[in-house]
Structures are given as C-alpha cells and as structure tokens.
C-alpha positions in Angstrom: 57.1 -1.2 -2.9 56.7 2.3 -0.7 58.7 3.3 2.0 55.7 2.9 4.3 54.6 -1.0 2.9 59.1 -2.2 3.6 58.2 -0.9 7.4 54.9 -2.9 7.7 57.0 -6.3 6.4 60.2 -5.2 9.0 57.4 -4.8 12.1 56.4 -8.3 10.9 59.9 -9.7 11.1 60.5 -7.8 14.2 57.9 -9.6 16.1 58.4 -12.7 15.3 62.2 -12.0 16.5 60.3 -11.0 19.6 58.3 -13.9 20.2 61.5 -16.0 19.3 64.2 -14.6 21.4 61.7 -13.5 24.7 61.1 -17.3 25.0 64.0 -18.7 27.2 63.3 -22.3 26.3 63.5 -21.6 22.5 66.2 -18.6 22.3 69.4 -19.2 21.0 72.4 -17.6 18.7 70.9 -19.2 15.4 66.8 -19.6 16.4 66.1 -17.2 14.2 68.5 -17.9 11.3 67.1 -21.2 11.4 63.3 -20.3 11.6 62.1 -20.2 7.7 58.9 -17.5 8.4 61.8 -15.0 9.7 63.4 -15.7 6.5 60.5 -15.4 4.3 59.2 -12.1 6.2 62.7 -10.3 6.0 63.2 -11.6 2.4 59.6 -9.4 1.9 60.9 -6.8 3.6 64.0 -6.1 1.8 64.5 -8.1 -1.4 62.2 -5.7 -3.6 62.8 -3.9 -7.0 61.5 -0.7 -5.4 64.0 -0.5 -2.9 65.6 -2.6 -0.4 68.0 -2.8 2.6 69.3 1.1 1.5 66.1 2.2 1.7 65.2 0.6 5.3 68.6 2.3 6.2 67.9 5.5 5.4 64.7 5.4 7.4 66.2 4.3 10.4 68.9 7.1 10.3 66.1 10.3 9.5 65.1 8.8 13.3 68.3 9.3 14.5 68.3 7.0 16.9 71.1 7.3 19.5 72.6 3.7 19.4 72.9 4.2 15.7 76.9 3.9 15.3 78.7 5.2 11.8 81.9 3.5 12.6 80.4 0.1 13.0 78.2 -0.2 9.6 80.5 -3.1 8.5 79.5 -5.0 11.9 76.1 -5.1 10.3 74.3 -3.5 12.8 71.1 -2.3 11.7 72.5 -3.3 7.8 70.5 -6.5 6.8 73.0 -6.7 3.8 76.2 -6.8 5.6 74.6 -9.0 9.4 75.8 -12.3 9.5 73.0 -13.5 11.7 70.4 -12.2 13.8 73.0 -11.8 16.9 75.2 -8.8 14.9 72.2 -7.1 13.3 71.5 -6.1 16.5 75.0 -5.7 18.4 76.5 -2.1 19.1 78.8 -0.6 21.4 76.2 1.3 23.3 73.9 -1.3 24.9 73.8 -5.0 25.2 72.1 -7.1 23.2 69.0 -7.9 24.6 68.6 -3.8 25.5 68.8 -3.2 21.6 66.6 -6.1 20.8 63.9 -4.6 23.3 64.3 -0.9 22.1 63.8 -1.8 18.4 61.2 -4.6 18.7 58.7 -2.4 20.7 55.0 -2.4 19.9 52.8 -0.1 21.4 49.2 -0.5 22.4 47.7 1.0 19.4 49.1 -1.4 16.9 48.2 -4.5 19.1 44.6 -3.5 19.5 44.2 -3.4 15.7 42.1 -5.9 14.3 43.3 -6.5 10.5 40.1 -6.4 9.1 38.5 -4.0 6.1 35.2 -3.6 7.6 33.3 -0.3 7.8 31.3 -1.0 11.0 32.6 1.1 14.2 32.0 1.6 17.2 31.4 5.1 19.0 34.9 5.5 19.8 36.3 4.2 16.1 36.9 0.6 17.5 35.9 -1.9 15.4 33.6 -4.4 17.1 34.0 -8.4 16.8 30.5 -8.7 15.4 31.7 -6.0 12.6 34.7 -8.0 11.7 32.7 -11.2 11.9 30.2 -10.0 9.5 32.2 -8.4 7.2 35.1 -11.1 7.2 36.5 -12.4 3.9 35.9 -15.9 2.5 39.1 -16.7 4.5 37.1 -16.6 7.3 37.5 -14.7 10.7 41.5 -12.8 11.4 43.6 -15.1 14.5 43.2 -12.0 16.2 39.6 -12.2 16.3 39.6 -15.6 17.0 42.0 -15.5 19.9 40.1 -12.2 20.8 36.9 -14.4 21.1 38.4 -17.3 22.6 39.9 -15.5 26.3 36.2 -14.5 27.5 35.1 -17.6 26.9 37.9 -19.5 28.7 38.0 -16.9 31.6 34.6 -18.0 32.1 35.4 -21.5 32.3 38.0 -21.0 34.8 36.1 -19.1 37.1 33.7 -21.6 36.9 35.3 -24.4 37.7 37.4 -22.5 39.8 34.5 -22.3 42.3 33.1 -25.4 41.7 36.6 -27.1 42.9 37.4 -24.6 46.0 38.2 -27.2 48.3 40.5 -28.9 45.4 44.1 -28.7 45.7 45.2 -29.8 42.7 45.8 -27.7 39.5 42.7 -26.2 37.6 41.2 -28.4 35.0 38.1 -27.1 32.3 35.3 -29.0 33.7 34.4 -29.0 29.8 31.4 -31.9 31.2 29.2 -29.4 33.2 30.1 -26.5 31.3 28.1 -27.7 28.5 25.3 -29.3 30.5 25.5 -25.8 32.3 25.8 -22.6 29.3 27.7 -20.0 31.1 26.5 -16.4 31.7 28.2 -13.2 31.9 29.3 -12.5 36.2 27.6 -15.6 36.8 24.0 -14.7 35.7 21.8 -17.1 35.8 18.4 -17.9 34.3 16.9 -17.7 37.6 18.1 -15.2 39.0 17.6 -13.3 35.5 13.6 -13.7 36.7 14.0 -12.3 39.9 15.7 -8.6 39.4 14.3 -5.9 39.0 17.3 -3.5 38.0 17.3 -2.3 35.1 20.7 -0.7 35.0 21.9 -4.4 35.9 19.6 -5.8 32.9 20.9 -3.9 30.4 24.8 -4.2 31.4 24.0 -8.0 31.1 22.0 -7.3 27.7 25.1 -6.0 26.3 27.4 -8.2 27.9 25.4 -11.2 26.4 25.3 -9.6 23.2 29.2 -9.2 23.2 29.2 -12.9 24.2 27.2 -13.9 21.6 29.5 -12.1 18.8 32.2 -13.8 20.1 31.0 -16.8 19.7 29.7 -16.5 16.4 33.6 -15.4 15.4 34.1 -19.1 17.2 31.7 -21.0 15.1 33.6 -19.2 11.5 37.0 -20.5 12.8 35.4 -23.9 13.3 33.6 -23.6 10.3 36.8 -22.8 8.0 39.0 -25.5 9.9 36.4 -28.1 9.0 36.3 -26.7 5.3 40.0 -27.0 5.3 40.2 -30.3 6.7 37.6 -31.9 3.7 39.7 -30.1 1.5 42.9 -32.0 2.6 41.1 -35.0 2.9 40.4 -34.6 -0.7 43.6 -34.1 -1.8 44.8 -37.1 0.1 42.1 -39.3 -1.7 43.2 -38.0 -4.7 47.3 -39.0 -4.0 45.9 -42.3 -2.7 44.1 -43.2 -5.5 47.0 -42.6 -7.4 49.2 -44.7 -5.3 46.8 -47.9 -5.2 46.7 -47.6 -9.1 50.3 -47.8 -8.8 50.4 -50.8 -6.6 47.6 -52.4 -8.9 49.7 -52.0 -12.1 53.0 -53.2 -10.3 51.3 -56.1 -9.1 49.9 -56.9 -12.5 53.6 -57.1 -13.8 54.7 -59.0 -11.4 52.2 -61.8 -12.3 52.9 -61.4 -16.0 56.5 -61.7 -15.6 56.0 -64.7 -13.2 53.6 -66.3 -15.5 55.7 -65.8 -18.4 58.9 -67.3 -16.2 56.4 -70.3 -16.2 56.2 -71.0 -19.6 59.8 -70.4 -20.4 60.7 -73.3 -17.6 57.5 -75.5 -19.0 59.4 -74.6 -22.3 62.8 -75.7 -21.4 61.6 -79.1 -20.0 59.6 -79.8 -22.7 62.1 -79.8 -25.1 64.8 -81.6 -22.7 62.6 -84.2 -22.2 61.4 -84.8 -25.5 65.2 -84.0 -27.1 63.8 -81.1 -29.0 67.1 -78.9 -28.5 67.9 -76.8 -31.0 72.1 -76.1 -31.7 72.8 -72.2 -29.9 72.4 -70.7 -33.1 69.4 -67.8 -32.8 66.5 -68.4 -35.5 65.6 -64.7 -37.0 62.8 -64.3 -35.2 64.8 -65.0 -31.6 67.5 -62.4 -32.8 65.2 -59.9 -33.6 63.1 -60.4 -30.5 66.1 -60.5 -28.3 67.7 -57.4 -30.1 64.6 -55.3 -29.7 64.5 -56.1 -26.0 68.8 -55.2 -25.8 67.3 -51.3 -27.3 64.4 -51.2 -25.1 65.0 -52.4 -21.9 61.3 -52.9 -20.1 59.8 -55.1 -22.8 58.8 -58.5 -22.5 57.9 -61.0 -25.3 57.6 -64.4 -25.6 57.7 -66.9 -28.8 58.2 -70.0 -29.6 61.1 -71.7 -32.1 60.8 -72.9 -35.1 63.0 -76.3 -35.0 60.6 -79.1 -33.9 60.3 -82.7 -34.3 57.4 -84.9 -35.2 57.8 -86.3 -31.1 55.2 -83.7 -29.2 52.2 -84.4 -26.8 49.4 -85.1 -29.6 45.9 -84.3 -29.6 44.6 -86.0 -26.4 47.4 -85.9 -24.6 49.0 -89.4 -24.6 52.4 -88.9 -25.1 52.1 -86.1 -22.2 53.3 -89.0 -19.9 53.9 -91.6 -22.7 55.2 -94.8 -21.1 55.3 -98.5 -21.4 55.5 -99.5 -17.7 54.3 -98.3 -14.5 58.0 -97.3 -13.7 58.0 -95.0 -16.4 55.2 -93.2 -15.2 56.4 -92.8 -11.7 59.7 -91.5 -13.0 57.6 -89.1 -15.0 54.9 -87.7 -12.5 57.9 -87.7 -10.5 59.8 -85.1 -12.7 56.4 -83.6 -13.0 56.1 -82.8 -8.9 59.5 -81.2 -8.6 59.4 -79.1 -11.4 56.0 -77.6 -10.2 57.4 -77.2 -6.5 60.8 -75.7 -8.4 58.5 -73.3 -10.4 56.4 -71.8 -7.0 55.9 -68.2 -7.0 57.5 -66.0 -5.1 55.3 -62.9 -5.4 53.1 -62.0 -2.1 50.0 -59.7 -3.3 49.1 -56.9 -1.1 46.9 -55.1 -2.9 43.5 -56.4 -1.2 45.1 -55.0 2.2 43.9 -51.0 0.8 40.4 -51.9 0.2 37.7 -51.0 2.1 37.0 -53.4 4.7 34.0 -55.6 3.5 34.1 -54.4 -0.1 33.9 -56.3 -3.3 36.9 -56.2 -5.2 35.5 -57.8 -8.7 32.7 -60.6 -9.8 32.4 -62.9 -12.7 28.9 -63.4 -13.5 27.4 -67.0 -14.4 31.1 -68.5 -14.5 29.0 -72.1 -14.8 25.4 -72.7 -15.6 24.5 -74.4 -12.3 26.0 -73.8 -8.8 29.5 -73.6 -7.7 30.1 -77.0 -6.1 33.6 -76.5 -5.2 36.7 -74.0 -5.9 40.2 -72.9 -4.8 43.2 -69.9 -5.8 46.6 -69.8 -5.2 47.5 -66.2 -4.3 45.1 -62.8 -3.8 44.5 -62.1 -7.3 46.2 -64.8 -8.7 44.9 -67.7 -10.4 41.4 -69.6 -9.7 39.7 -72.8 -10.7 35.8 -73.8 -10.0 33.4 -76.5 -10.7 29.9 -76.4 -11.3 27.1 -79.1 -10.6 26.2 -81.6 -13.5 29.4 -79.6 -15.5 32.2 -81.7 -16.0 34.6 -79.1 -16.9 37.3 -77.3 -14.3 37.5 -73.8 -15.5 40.6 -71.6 -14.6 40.6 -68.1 -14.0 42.7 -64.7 -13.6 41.2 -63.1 -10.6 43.4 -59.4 -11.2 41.2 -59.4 -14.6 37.8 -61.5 -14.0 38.7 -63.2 -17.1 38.8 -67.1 -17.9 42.3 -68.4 -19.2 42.4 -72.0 -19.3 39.9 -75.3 -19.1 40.6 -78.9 -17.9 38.4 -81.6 -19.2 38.6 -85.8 -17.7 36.0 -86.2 -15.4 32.5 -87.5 -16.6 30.4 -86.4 -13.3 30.5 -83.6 -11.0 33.7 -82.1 -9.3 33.2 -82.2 -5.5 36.6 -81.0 -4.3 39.5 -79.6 -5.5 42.6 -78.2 -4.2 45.7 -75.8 -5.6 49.6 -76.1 -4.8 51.9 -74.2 -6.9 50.6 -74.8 -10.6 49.5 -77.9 -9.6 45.7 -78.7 -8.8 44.3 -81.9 -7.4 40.4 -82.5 -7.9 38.1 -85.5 -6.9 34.5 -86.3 -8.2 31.8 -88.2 -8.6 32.7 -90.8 -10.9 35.6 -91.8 -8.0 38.6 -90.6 -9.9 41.0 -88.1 -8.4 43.1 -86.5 -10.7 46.3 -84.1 -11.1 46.6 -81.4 -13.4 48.8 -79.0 -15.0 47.5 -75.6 -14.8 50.1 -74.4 -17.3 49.0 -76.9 -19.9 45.4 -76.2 -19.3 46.0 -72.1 -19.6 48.3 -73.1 -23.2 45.8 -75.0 -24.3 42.4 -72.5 -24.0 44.9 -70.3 -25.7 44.9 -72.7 -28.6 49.0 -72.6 -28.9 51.2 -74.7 -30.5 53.7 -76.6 -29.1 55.5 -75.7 -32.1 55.2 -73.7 -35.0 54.6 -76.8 -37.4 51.3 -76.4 -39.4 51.1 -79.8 -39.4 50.3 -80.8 -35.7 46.9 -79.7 -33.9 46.5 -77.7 -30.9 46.7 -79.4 -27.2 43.5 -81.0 -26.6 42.3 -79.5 -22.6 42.1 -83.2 -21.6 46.1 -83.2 -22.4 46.3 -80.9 -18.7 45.6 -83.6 -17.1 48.9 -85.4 -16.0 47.8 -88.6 -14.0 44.8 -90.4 -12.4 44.3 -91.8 -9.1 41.6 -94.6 -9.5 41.5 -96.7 -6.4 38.2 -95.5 -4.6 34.2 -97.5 -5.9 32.6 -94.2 -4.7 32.4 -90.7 -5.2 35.3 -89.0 -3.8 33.9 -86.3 -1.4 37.3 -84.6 0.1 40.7 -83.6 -0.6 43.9 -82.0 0.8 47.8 -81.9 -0.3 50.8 -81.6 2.2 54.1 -81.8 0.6 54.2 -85.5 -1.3 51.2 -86.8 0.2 47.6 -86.5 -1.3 44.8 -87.7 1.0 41.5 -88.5 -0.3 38.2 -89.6 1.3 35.1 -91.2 -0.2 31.5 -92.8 0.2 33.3 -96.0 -0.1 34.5 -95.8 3.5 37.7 -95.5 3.0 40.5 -92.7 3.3 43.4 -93.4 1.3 47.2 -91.5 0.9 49.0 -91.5 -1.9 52.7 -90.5 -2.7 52.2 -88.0 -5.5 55.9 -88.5 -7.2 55.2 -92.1 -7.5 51.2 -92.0 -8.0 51.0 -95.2 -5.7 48.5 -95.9 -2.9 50.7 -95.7 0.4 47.9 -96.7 2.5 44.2 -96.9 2.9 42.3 -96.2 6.4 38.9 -98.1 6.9 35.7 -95.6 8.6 33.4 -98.7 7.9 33.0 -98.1 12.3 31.8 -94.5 11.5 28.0 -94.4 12.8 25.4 -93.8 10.6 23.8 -90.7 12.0 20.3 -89.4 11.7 18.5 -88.7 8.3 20.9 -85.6 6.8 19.3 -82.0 7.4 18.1 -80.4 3.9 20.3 -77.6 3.0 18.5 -76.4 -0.4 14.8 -75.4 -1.3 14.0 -78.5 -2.8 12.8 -81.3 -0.3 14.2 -84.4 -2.8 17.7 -82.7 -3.2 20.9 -82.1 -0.4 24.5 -81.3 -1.3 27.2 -83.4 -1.1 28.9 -82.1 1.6 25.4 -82.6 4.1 25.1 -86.8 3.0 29.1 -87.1 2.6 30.6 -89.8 5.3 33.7 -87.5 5.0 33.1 -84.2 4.8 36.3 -82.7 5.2 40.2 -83.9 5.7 43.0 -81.8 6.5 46.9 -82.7 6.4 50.1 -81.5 7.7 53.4 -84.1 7.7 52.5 -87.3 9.3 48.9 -85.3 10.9 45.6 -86.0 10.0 42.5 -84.5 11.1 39.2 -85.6 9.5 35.3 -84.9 9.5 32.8 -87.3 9.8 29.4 -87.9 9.2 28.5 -88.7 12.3 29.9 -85.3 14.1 33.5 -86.1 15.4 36.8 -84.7 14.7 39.5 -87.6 14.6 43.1 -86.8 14.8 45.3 -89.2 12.8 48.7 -90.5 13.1 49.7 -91.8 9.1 52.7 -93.2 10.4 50.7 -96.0 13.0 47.2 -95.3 11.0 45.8 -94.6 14.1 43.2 -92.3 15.7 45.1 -90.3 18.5 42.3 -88.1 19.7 38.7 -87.2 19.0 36.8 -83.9 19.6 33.2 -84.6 20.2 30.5 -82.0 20.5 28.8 -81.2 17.4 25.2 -82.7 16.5 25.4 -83.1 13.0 27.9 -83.9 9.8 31.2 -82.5 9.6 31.2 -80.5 6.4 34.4 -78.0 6.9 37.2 -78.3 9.1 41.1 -76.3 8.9 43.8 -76.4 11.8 46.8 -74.4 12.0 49.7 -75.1 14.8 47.3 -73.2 17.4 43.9 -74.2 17.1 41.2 -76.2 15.0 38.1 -75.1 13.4 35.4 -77.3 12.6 31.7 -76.6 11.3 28.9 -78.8 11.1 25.0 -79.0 9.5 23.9 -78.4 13.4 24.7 -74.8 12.6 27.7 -73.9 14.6 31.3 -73.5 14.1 33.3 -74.7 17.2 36.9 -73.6 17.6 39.3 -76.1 19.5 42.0 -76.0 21.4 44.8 -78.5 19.2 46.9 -79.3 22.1 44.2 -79.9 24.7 41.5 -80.8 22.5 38.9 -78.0 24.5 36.7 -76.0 23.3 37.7 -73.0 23.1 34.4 -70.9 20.9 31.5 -71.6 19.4 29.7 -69.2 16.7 26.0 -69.9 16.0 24.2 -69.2 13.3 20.8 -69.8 11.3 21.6 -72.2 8.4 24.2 -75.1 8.4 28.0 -74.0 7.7 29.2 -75.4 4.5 32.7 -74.3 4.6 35.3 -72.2 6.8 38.7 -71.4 6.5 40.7 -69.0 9.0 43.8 -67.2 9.8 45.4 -65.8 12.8 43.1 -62.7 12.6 40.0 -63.8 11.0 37.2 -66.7 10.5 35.7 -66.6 7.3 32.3 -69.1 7.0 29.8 -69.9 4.2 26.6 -70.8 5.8 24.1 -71.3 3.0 22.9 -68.2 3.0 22.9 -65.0 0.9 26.5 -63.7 2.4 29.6 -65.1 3.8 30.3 -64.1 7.3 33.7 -62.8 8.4 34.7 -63.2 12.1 37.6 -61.3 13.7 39.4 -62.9 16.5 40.8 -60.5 17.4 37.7 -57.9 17.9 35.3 -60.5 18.2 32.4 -59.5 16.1 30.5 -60.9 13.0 31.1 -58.9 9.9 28.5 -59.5 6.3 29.9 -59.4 3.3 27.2 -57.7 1.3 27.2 -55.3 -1.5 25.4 -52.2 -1.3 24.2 -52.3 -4.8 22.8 -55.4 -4.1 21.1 -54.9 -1.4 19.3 -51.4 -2.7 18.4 -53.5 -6.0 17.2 -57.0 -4.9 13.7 -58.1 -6.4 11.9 -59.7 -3.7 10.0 -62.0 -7.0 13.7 -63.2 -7.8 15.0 -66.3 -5.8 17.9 -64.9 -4.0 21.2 -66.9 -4.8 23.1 -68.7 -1.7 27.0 -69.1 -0.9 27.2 -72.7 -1.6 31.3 -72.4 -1.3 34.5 -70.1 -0.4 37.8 -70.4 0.1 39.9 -67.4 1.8 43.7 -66.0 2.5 45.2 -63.1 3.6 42.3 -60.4 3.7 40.9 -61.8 0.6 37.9 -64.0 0.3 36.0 -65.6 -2.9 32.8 -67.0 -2.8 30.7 -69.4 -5.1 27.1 -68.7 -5.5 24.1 -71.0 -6.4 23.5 -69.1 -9.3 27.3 -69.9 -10.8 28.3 -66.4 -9.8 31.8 -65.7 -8.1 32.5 -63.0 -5.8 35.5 -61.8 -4.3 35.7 -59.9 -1.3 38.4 -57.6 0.5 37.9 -58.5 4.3 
C-alpha cells in the first residue's frame, strides 16, 4: 500500500473521529475505542505489509507540524502503535485536547464537494454533475453522497412549502407529505400557470435548467430506491432460505418425538401384556436383547425395538377372544377397567407446533380415496398425529399417520356403517348403524395391520384386526347417531329415543334418558344431489351430544339445545332459536356453538343462555368445532369455512391448484365432515378424500 493510499484510509478514520467526538450526546473517553468502523478503518490504515504506523509517522513529521513533541513519543501521541485509546493519540503538552482533535481532523471544502464517482462527464468548471454520476454509476447503484446531495433540494422545497402553507401555525414544521404529492413542486415556486403567462425568457430558461437539475436529482432518488428494494428481496431471500431450513428442523424433531412416543407405547402395551398373561421372562438378556441393548450403549441416538423370544402357548388368538378372556361379567369389568387406566397412564405428552408456520389457509397434506364412498365420520388426537375415518356402506375404521399420509392400522366389528366416532388417548369410541358402540385399542389395531406377532413362535397366527376391538356396548334397538367421552363416562344417543351413559371401567349402563317428548319436526331438508337420499346427521333425532363432568348439552331434531344435569337427569335449560335439526354442537367454559340444517351457526352465551352471533350461510352446516380464536364449519359444500373471532371474517379453505384445474363436467366433491384443533383442520370429502388444512 502507497504512502498516498495509508492517508486516504487515516482521512477516513479521521472523520469518523469527527463525527463521533463533535456530537455532545454521543462523545465520550472510549466512544471511539468502542465504535467497530473506527477500528476496522484504522486497522486499514496501518496494519499493511507495505508499511504501517512508521510510515504514517514519518509523514506527519516531513509536515512538521508545531504540536509535534519528540519527548512525548511514548505518550502515544500521534503514534498509533504506542496510544492507548483515542484520548492519548491525540494529547500533547501544547494544546488541549479538543484544539488538537480540531487541527488534525480538518477537511477543507475541496475534499467535501467531491463526489466519489469514476465518471467522465463534467461540467464547464470540472464539477461533476448529479446526472453524470447518476448515469455512469456502478451496479452498486448511486454514491450516499449523491443521494444526500439529491435529497436537501428536494426537502428544502418541502419546507418552504409547507412553511407558507401553515404561516399562521405555531407549532413546529411538519412535511405536508399529503399535498405535496397531490401538488408536484416547482423550482421558486413555479407554477404551471404561471409558467403560461411569462414572457421572459431569461426567467424561462433559469427555470429550464433548474427543472432539469431537479429532474437529475430525482432520478439519483429513484436508483437509491431502486437498490434498497433490490436489497431488501435479496434479504428476504436469504431469510426464506434460513426459514426453510428451520421448519425442516422442527418437522424432523417433531417426527422423532412421535416415533419415540409411539414406540414408549408399545413397550408399556408390552409390559402389560406379559404381566397380565404371566409371560415374564427370568432377568437374564436373550442374545438378541444383549446385542440390541449393547449397540444402543456404543451409539447413543438409536432406537430399536424387538420382541423376546420366551413365550407361552396363553396369547390373544386369532379373533381376539382371549384379549378380554373371562368367565363372568366381573371379570370383564376388572379387565376393561385395567384397560381404561393404562390408556389414560399412556397419554402423550407431546404438543405439535408445527402447523402454527404454515401459511394461513394452506394445505398441509391429502390422502386421496382413503374409502370408496364418502367420509361419514372421523377424528385425530394431536396435529399430525394419529387419525381414524369411516366411510358409507364400509364397515371398516381405518387408522392413519397424518405427519406421513400413510395408513397404519384397521379395526374391523361393525356390520353397517360407522356414524360417529371419537378419540381419547389411544383409545377410540365409535357407534353405527347396526346399534353397537364399541371401544378400541388403537395400539392393537396399528400391531395388527403390521401383521406382528405377539411373539416370535411360528406356531401362532398374526392378531386378527377384530382382536382391537376391546368391548361392546349393546343396549340401544337403533342406529347410534352420536358420541362424546369425558373422563369415565361415555354418552351415546340413538334413533331409539334414548340417550344412555355408561361407566367405561366397568362397561355398565349408568343411566338411560328418555327424548320420546322430542317433537317430530317437519320433513328433513335434503342435503345431497339425490332426492331419495339424506345423511344421517339431517334425519338423526340426536344429532349431536357433548359432555363435560356431570354437563350435558344435546342436539335435537326438532331445533333445541338442552342442557343436562346427569346427576338429577334433568334438563336445566334450553336454547331455542334454530328452525331446523341440530347436526353439530361444542361448548367450552365460555360459550356454546350450535349448527343446524336451517343454515346458520348460532353462538351462545353458556351462562346466560343469549345469543350472542349468528353466521349464515348457503347450504346446511354439518359439523363445527371451535376454539378460543377460531370457528371452523363444514357446510356441505366444496370448502370448509374458517371463522376468526377475533378478526371477525370468513376465511375458504381452498387450494389453488384446485381451483385453476377443476373440470366443470366432473361432479365437484363436498365436505361431508371435519374435525379441528389448534390451527389445524381435517376434512372428509364425498369422494373418500381427506384433507388437512393449516388455519
């Protein structure tokens, strides 16, 4: 580095030490030791192989300035080697620091005016014009200079003109930014008009050039803005990029996290199988468990799972019978008992966030034709988590892994369509048409799609899928229309008239509630293309039940919402207002949400039974579900709706792609069901397609 390029770097670190210590609010012993640009300009200055802080010396001294002191060059005065700080580089016996700061940091005119540009445009006098530098300006775009140069014409003009504008105002001047752009601002205050009455042309051209000056700088103006909006797409790339690569990271951590909690599952469902059954091996390791276990001491991270080799001939056979086998009705209580616990024991404790970083109104994923006919009913446990549907005239419940769009299990024990169904922990609770409400074990059902073993014996066969099922509730003569769990009760309602609760560790009826006073409303509304079909839900006498402790709220046919109190079997209040069936209904400690065949969903006030809101809409609501922020509803139609409470507007749930490739010739499939929890939604189509959606 020359002589010449170490003084360009040293008048760069000199003015910033200017604007640093000349600002009284900023200035300080150490604001310039701390600032890092001062650093990184010195360390430019001075820290080069072709010279350095000798060098820098030696220049100052050909000057010889008359401050410059011999005796004090280990102070560190004028020596960037031996200063301490920015205080004794420039501390001498001669003047006081802020007279030696001033002297040494003093730029004259001539290097301010320079515009930093190579540009071979000039004007008569040598002075590079704006328009010049503009035109001639790197890919980097216009210097600060130029923009700054362009910027204090523009705002002088501003001030004056609001200046005169608010002459009467006292108060300090604001940029009337409004007018200013409904009013484009000429030179001296020109304007248009007055532009068509002069007649001098000495004043003409002096506003010619003015203009033209004008109009250069803001061309430099519209390059700055240019480049910052270049630069801020960049960024914003960058940060898609680094966001992408954070929400795979969540996806994959979220994925282990249901692995490892499945596979904690099976090792419990594993340990009480064989306690139960007295399958318990002595606590000597087979081979195959010291090798496994030995592999995962080395390489901490791994996860496998197997099964031992001792067995007995005593294991749940083919169909399932020995699943609960028992000779008396106490047996099975104390069994289906042991069953309940050890499902609420087993609950996950995982909370998915991942849906909360989609795009709002996305689909996440879709499993095509999951069931040959429509979905009739379906449920999950957690945001992609585990799912089970039902299909019309299909007999089987088939279970699902949402995070991979992939089946994992199937139930099998009903002989007629599944109408309702509902999840807790890895149990699942469905009721159809042949009246029979049954419980099942999800983990059996997964183990035995898998076709596994409960042992390695080649002997035994593979759990049958009926075996999932672990008992059967068979009190109700008619299809069983509705469903909810709430701790040990199980509520179930049916065309029989009758609404019935059950204690789920015993399996015994505690009580049954007679609707044989429910009026039989008017002929139901048709709900699907053909005039000789309607759904369930639109001829159901109860279309929707919901529980919580000793509460009850239920859905009628013939429009009103009862509140129940189990304890006295009594109706404590009733919310009248809709015109049609109940088919959906969900309350939380707040409010109620009910929707009907009449086409609305009305949203109550629990405590005072008011309404509170009512949404309307063009088709009759076949199912709702809600949370503190949002109102999701399936209205027979091609989307789900989404309202937000807290915005209050309707959002679509539609695809792009499918909108942008729909054949008007094809039928058009309908939400016929949904179920919904914390941001994430899934639907199930008429077509025996399932959607989810981030909302």
């Amino acid at each position: 580095m020359s002589s010449h390029d170490q003084l360009t770097h040293l008048g760069k670190s000199l003015s910033l030490t200017a604007s640093t210590l000349l600002n009284p609010s900023q200035a300080d012993d150490h604001s310039l030791t701390s600032n890092p640009q001062y650093k990184s300009i010195l360390h430019e200055a001075v820290n080069k192989n072709e010279g350095g802080a000798g060098t820098l010396i030696r220049k100052m001294k050909d000057l010889n300035l008359p401050f410059q002191d011999k005796e004090q060059d280990k102070s560190g005065f004028q020596d960037l080697s031996l200063a301490k700080d920015g205080k004794s580089y420039f501390n001498n016996r001669y003047t006081d620091l802020r007279t030696s700061f001033k002297i040494m940091t003093h730029l004259n005119d001539e290097i301010l005016n320079d515009i930093p540009s190579d540009v071979s445009k000039s004007t008569d006098n040598g002075r590079k014009t704006i328009k010049a530098a503009a035109e001639n300006a790197t890919d980097q775009g216009p210097s600060l200079f130029q923009g700054f140069e362009a910027s204090i014409p523009i705002i002088d003009q501003l001030l004056t003109y609001d200046a005169n504008d608010d002459d009467d105002d006292s108060g300090p001047l604001m940029l009337n930014t409004t007018e200013a752009e409904e009013k484009f601002l000429l030179p001296n205050g020109f304007t248009q008009e007055l532009i068509g009455r002069s007649y001098s042309v000495n004043v003409l051209r002096d506003l010619s050039k003015q203009v033209t000056t004008q109009l250069d700088f803001l061309e430099v103006q519209k390059r700055l803005a240019e480049n910052e909006i270049n630069e801020l797409d960049l960024k914003i790339a960058k940060l898609k990029i680094k966001r992408d690569n954070v929400f795979s990271k969540i996806a994959t951590v979220e994925e282990n996290e249901f692995f490892l909690q499945d596979s904690l599952g099976l090792v419990q469902d594993r340990l009480d199988f064989l306690v139960e059954y007295g399958l318990e091996a002595s606590d000597d390791k087979t081979d195959e468990e010291s090798t496994i276990l030995g592999a995962g001491r080395k390489g901490a991270g791994s996860v496998s799972t197997g099964l031992g080799n001792e067995v007995s001939s005593t294991h749940p056979s083919k169909d399932g019978s020995k699943y609960l086998s028992a000779d008396s009705n106490g047996d099975i209580a104390d069994k289906l008992g042991q069953f309940y616990h050890n499902q609420n024991r087993n609950s996950r404790k995982i909370t998915p966030t991942l849906q909360q970083y989609f795009e709002k109104g996305s689909m996440i994923n879709t499993i095509q034709k999951a069931h040959d006919d429509n979905i009739t009913c379906l449920d999950f446990d957690l945001p992609f988590g585990t799912l089970c549907t039902a299909g019309h005239l299909d007999h089987v419940i088939k279970i699902w892994d949402l995070s991979r769009s992939k089946q994992i299990g199937r139930m099998t024990g009903h002989v007629a369509t599944v109408n309702c169904m509902q999840i807790t922990n890895n149990m699942l609770v469905s009721g159809g048409k042949d009246a029979l409400l049954k419980l099942w074990n999800l983990n059996v059902g997964v183990q035995s799609f898998r076709n596994v073993l409960p042992t390695n014996n080649s002997n035994l066969e593979p759990i049958s899928s009926s075996a999932s099922c672990i008992h059967t509730f068979d009190s109700h003569v008619d299809e069983i229309t509705s469903v909810t769990v709430a701790g040990e009760n199980l509520i179930s309602g049916s065309q029989d008239r009758t609404i019935r609760q059950w204690d789920i560790p015993s399996g015994k009826c505690l009580q049954t509630i007679d609707l044989s006073f429910v009026a039989i409303a008017s002929p139901p509304i048709q709900v699907t293309d053909s005039p000789f079909l309607t759904t369930t839900k639109a001829t159901a006498i109860i279309g929707a039940l919901q529980c919580f402790d000793a509460a009850l709220a239920t859905g009628t046919r013939d429009g009103i919402v009862r509140l129940w109190d189990l304890r006295a079997g009594k109706v404590v209040r009733a919310l009248e207002g809709h015109s049609g069936s109940i088919t959906c209904l969900k309350f939380d400690n707040k409010n109620i949400v009910t929707g009907s065949i009449d086409k609305t969903v009305r949203i109550w006030d629990l405590r005072s039974g008011i309404l509170s809101d009512m949404l309307t809409f063009e088709k009759p609501v076949l199912s709702v579900d809600f949370d503190k922020n949002k109102i999701a509803i399936a209205t027979h139609d091609e989307a789900c709706k989404v309202y937000d409470r807290q915005l209050n507007n309707l959002q679509t749930c539609t695809s792009t792609d499918e909108a942008s490739t729909s054949d008007p010739t094809i039928p058009v499939s309908t939400v016929e069901t949904m179920s919904y929890q914390n941001g994430y939604l899934v639907e199930g189509r008429s077509d025996g397609t399932i959607n989810s959606w981030a909302v």
